[in-house]
BALUM-157817 format. One line per field, with one value per atom (N, C-alpha, C): residue number from 0; atom name; x, y, z; residue in one letter. Coordinates in Angstrom, 1 decimal, always signed. Layout:
! residues N
n <- NUM ...
atom <- CA ...
c1 <- X ...
c2 <- Y ...
c3 <- Z ...
res <- A ...
This chain:
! residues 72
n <- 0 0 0 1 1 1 2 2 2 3 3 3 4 4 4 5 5 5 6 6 6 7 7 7 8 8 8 9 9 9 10 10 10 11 11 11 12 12 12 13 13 13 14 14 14 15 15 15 16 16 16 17 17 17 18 18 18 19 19 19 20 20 20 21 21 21 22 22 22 23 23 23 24 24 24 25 25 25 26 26 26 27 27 27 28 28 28 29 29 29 30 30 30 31 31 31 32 32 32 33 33 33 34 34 34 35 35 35 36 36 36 37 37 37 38 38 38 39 39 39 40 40 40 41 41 41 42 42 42 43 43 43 44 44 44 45 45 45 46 46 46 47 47 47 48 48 48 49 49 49 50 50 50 51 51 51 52 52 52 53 53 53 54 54 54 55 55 55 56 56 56 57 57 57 58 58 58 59 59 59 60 60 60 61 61 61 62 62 62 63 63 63 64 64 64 65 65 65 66 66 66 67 67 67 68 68 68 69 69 69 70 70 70 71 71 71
atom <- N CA C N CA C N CA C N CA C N CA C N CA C N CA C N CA C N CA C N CA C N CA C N CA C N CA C N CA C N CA C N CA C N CA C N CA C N CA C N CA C N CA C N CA C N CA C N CA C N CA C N CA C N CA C N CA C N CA C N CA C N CA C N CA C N CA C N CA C N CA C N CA C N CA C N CA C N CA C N CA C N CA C N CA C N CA C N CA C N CA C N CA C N CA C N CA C N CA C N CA C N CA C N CA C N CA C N CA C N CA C N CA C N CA C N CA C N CA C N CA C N CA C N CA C N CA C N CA C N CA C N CA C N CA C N CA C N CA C N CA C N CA C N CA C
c1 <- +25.1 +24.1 +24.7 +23.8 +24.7 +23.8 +24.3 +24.0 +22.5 +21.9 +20.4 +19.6 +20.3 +19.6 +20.0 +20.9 +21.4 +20.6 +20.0 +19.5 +17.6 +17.4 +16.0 +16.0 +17.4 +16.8 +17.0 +17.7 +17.9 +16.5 +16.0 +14.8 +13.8 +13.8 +12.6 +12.6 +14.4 +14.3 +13.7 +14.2 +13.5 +12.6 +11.6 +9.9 +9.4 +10.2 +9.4 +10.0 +11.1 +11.3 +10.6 +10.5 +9.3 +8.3 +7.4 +6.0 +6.0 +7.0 +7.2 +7.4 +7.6 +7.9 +6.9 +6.0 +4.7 +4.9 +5.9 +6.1 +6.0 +5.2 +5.7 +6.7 +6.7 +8.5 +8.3 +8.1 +8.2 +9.1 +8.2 +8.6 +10.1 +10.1 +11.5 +12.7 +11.9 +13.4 +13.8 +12.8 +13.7 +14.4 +14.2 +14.4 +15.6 +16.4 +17.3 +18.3 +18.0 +18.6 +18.6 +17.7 +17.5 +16.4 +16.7 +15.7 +14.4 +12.9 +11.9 +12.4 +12.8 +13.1 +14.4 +14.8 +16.5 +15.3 +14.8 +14.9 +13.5 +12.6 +11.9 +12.8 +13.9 +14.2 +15.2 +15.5 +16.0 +15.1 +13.3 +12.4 +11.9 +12.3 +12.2 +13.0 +14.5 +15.6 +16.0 +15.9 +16.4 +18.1 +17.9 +19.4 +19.7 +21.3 +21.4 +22.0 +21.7 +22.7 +24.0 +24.8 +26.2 +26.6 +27.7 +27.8 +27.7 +28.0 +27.4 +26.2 +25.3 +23.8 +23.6 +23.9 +23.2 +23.4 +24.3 +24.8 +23.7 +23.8 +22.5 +21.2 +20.7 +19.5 +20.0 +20.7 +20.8 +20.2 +21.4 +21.0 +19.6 +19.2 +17.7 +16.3 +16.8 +15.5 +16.3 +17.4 +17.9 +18.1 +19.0 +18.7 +20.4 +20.9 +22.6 +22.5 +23.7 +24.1 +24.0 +24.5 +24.3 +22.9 +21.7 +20.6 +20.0 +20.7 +19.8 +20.5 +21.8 +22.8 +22.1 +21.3 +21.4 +22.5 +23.1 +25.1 +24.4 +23.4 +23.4 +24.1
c2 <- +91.5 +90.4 +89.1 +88.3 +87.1 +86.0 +84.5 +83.8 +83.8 +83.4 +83.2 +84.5 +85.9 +87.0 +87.0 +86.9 +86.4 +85.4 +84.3 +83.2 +83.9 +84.4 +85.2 +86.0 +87.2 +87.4 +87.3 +86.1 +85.6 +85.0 +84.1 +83.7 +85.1 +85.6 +87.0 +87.5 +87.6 +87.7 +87.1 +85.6 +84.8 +84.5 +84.7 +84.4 +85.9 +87.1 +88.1 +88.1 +87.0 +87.3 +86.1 +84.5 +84.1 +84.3 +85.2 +85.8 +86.8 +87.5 +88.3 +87.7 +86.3 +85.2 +85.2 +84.4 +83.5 +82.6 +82.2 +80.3 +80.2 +78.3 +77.4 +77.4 +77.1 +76.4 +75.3 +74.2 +73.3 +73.9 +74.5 +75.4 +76.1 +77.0 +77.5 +76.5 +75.5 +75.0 +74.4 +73.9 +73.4 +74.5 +75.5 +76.9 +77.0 +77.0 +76.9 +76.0 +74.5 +73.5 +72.7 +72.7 +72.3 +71.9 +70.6 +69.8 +70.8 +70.6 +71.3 +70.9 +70.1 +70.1 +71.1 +70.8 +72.2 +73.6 +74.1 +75.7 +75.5 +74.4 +74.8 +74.8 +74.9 +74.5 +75.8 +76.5 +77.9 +78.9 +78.5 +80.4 +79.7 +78.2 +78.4 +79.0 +79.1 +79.7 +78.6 +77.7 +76.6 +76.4 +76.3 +76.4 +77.6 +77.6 +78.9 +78.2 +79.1 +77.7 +78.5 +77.6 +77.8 +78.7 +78.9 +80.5 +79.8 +78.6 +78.0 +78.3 +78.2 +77.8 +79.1 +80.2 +81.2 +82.1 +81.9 +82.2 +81.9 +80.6 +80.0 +81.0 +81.1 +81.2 +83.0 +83.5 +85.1 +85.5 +84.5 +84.2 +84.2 +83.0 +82.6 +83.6 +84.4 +85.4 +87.1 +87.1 +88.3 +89.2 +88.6 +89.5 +89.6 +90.3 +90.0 +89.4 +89.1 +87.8 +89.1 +90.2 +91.1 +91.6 +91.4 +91.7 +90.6 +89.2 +88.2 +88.4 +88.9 +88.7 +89.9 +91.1 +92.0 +92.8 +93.0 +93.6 +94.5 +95.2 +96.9 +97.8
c3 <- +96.1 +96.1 +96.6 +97.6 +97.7 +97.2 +97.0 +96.1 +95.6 +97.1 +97.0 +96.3 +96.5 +95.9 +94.1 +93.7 +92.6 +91.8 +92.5 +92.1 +91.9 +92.9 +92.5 +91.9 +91.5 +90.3 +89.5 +89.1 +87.7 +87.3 +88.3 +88.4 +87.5 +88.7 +88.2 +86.4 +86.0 +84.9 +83.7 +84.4 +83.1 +82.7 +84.1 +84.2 +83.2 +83.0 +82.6 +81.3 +81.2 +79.3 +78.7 +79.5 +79.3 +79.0 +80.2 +80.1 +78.2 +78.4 +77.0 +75.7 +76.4 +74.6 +74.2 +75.6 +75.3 +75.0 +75.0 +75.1 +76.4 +76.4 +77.5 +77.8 +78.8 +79.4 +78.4 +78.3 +77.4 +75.9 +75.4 +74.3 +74.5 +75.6 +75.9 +75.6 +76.9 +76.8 +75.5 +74.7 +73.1 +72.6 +72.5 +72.0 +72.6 +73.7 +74.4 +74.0 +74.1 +74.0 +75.8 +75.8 +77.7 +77.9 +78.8 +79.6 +79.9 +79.7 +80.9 +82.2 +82.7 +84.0 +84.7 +83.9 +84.1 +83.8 +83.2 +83.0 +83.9 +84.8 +85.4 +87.1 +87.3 +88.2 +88.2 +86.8 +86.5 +87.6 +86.7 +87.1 +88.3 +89.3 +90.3 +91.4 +91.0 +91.6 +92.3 +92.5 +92.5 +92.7 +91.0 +90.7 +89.5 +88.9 +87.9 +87.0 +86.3 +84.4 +84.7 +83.8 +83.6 +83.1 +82.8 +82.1 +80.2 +79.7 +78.2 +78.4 +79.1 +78.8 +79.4 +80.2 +80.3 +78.8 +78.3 +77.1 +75.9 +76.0 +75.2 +75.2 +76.8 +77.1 +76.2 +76.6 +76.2 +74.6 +73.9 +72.6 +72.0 +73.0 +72.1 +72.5 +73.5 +73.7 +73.4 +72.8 +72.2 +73.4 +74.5 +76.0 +76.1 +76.8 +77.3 +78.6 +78.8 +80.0 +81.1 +81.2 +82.2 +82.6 +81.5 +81.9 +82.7 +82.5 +83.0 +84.5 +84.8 +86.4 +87.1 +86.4 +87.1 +86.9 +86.0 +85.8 +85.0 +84.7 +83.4 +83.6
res <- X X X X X X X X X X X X X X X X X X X X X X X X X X X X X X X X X X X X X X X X X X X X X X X X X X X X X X X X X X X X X X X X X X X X X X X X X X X X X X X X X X X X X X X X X X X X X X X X X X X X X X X X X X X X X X X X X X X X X X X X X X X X X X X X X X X X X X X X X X X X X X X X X X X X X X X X X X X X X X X X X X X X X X X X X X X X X X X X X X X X X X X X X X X X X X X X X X X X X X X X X X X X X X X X X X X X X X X X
């Protein structure tokens, strides 16, 4: 995968573990520790969090860092 495919599907992932919370993004991101503007700029593909904050994000919705890269 090269960057930009990487970045959509991390994207993809996060919109369907979002959709599965049922939180806002607002909501998310406190749950996280992140700006609404950062994690809306995540499920746009935009940009990708760090490997701390993808960490974070793993944590707070009980997912692994390889499910969110695509790496199972």
């Amino acid at each position: 995968m090269n960057d930009n495919q990487r970045a959509k599907h991390f994207a993809s992932q996060l919109n369907k573990t979002l959709q599965e919370s049922g939180l806002k993004t607002a909501e998310a991101a406190k749950k996280i520790g992140i700006t609404y503007k950062t994690l809306y700029s995540w499920r746009r593909g935009k940009i990708v969090p760090t490997l701390s904050s993808l960490k974070k994000l793993a944590s707070a919705f009980n997912k692994s860092v390889s499910w969110f890269l695509g790496r199972n």
